[in-house]
N, C-alpha and C positions, 0 to 999 in steps of 0.2 A: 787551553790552547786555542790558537784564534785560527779562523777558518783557511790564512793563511800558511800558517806551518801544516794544516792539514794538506793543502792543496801541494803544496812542496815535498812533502811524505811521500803522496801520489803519483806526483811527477817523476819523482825519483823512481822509485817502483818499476811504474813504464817504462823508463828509459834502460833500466836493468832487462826486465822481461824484452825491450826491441833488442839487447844488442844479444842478450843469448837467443835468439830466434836468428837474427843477421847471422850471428857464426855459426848456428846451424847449418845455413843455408849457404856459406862459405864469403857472403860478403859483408862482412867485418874486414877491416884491412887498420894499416898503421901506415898514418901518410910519412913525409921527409920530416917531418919533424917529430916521433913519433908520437904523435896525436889516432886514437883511436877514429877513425869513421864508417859511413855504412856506403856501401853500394848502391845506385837507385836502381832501378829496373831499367836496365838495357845497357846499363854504365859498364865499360870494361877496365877493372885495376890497373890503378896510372904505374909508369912505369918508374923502379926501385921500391915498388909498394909489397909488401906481405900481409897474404891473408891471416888471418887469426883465429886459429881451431878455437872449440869452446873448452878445450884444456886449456887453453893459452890463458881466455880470457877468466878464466878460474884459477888459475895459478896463484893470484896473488889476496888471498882468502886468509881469513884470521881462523877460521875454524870447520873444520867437519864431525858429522855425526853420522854416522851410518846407525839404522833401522835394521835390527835382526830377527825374522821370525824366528821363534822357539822351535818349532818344527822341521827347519832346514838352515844352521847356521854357519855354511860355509859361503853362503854369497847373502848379501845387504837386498833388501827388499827397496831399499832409498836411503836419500842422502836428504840435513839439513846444512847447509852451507853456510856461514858467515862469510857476507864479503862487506860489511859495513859494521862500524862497533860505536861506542860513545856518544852517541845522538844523532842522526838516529841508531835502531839498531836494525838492519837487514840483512833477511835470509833468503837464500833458494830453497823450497823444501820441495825434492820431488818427488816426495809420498803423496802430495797434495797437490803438485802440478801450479806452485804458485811463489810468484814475489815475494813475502809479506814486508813490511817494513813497520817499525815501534819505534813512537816520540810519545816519550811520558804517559797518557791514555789514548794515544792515538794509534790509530792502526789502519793502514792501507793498505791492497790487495791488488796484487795484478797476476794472469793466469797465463801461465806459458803451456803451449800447444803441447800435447802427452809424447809428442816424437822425439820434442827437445830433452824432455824428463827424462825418458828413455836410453836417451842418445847420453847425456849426462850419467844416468846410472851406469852404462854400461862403461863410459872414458873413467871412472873412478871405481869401478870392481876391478877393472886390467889395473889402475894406478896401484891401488892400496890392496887387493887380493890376490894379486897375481892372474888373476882368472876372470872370463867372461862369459 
């Protein structure tokens, strides 16, 4: 692979890891057309605009895997998420607090701050357990 599809791997990644941090932090929005964008610092949500919880922005995932310790298996320790399939492939895992993204032998890394991870495990233990 040439050092460009690595660098696009990467990019990709990042851009995954800013926008789960933006909806974290409630500025993720869906313009008039709906086009996802971020908020900048000081910027107030233009008007017909909605915010975008990080359920929202995870709804449309090819796959989950919940993490169960042997020791307590009525709630998921973490989730590994597909939101990208077929080349590349991309996961959220929030056991590990991280992006990852796979093209062929390539692999790229981006870390999402532990609040997001967090804040994720717990929007898909109320989704898929009933319970927080």
């Amino acid at each position: 692979m040439s050092n460009d599809t690595t660098n696009q791997l990467q990019e990709q990644t990042d851009h995954i890891a800013d926008m789960l941090v933006a909806a974290y932090e409630d500025r993720l929005y869906t313009d008039e057309f709906g086009n996802m964008e971020v908020l900048g610092d000081g910027e107030e949500l233009p008007d017909d605009c909605e915010t975008v919880s990080l359920l929202e922005y995870l709804d449309d995932n090819y796959d989950v895997t919940a993490t169960v310790n042997m020791s307590n298996r009525d709630v998921p320790t973490g989730y590994r998420i597909m939101v990208a399939c077929g080349g590349p492939n991309i996961y959220i895992d929030t056991n590990d607090c991280e992006v990852q993204g796979f093209w062929w032998t390539n692999k790229a890394v981006s870390y999402i701050p532990g609040e997001v991870c967090s804040a994720i495990d717990d929007e898909f233990t109320e989704l898929y357990w009933g319970c927080y």
